[in-house]
C-alpha positions in Angstrom: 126.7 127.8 119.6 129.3 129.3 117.8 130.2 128.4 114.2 133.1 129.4 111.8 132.1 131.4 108.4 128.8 132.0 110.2 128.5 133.2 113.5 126.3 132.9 116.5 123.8 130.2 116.5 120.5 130.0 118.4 119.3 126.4 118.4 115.6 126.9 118.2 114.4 123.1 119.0 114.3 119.7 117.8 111.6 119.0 115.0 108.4 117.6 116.6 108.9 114.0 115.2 112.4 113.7 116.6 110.9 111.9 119.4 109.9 108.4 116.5 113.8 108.6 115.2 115.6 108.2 119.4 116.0 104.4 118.9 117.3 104.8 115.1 120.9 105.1 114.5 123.0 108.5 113.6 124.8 108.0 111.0 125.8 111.4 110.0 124.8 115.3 109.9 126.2 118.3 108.1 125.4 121.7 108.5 124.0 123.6 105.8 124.5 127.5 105.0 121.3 128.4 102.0 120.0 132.2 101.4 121.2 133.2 104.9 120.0 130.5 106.8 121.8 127.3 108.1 120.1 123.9 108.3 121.4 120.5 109.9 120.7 117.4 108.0 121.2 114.5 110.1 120.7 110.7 108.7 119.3 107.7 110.7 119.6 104.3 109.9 116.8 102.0 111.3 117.6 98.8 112.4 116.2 96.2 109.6 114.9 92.7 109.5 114.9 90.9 106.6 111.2 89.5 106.2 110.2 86.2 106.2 109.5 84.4 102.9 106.5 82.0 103.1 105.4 82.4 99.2 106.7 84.2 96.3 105.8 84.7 92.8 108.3 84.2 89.2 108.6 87.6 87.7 110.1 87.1 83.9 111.1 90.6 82.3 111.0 90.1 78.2 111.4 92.7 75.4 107.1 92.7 74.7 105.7 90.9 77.8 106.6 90.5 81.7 105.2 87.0 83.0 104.4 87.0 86.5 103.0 84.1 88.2 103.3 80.9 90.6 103.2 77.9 87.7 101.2 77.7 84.4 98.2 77.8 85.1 98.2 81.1 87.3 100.3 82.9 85.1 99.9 86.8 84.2 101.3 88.6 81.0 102.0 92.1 81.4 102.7 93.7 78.4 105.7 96.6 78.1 106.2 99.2 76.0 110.0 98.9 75.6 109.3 98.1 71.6 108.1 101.7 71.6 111.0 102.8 73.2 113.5 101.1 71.3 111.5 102.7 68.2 111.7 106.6 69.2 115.9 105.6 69.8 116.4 104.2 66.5 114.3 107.4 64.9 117.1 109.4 66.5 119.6 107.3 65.7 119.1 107.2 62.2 119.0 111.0 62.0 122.4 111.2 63.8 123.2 108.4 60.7 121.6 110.7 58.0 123.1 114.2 59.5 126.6 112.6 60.3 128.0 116.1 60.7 125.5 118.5 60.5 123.0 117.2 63.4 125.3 118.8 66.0 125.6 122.0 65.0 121.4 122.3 63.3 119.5 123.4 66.3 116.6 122.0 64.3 117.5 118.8 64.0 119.5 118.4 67.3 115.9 119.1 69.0 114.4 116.7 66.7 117.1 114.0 68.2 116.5 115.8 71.7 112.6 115.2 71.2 113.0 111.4 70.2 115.1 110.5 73.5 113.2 112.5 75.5 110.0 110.1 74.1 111.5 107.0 74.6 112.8 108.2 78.4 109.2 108.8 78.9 107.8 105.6 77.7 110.3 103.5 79.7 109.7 106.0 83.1 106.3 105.4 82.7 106.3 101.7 81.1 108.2 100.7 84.4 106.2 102.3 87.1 102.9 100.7 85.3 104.3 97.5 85.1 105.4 97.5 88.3 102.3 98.9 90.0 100.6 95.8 88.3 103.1 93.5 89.4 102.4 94.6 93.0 98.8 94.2 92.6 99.2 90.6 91.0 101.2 89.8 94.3 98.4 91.0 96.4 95.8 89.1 94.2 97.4 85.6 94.6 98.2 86.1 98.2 101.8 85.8 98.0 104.4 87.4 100.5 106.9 87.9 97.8 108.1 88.4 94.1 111.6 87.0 92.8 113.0 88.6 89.5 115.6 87.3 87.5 119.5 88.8 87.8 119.3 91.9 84.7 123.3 92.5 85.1 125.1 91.6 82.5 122.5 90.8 79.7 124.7 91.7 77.0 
């Protein structure tokens, strides 16, 4: 196969699971040129069913807490860290307050800023994979097919 800007090709083979992805659809490949070496990335897109719903569980998201459950009396409270959070931003904030002019040109207190965003990124990266790993395993405990979560957009 011959190629513009690179030369001869050999195609070498197909990639052993090719055989799994024959059904799925192409959607679209692009050749690659990296440290010498070409690549083709190709995308599938499987054919999808939307699953049946049979029973779900009420996920409630709140500033301290997320409620999951079916009615009151099998209810779960998860609690977040999103306080925490909101904490280590208002640290920094109030150092960008204090420092109005200096903060971005002091490398020590621009990493002190840097450090308390960085925190509160963490605690909310972590805060949400915890909570939702237990809101997985609450689904799984009550024997329900599915969880439905309130609409987030346009809180404010």
């Amino acid at each position: 196969m011959r190629i513009a800007r690179v030369g001869v090709l050999l195609i070498l083979g197909y990639p052993r699971n090719f055989s799994g992805y024959k059904d799925w659809e192409v959607r679209e490949a692009r050749l690659l040129l990296r440290d010498g070496k070409v690549f083709l990335k190709v995308s599938f897109l499987k054919g999808w069913k939307e699953p049946e719903v049979k029973e779900g569980l009420a996920v409630d998201v709140n500033m301290a807490e997320v409620v999951v459950g079916k009615d009151d009396e099998k209810c779960f409270r998860i609690p977040t860290r999103l306080e925490d959070a909101h904490h280590y931003k208002s640290l920094a904030e109030s150092l960008q307050k204090k420092y109005e002019k200096r903060w971005k040109e002091n490398e020590r207190i621009l990493s002190r800023i840097r450090s308390y965003h960085k925190k509160a990124r963490d605690v909310l990266e972590d805060s949400a994979r915890k909570v939702g790993e237990w809101v997985v395993k609450v689904t799984n405990s009550l024997n329900a097919s599915s969880s439905f979560l309130e609409d987030l957009n346009n809180l404010i």
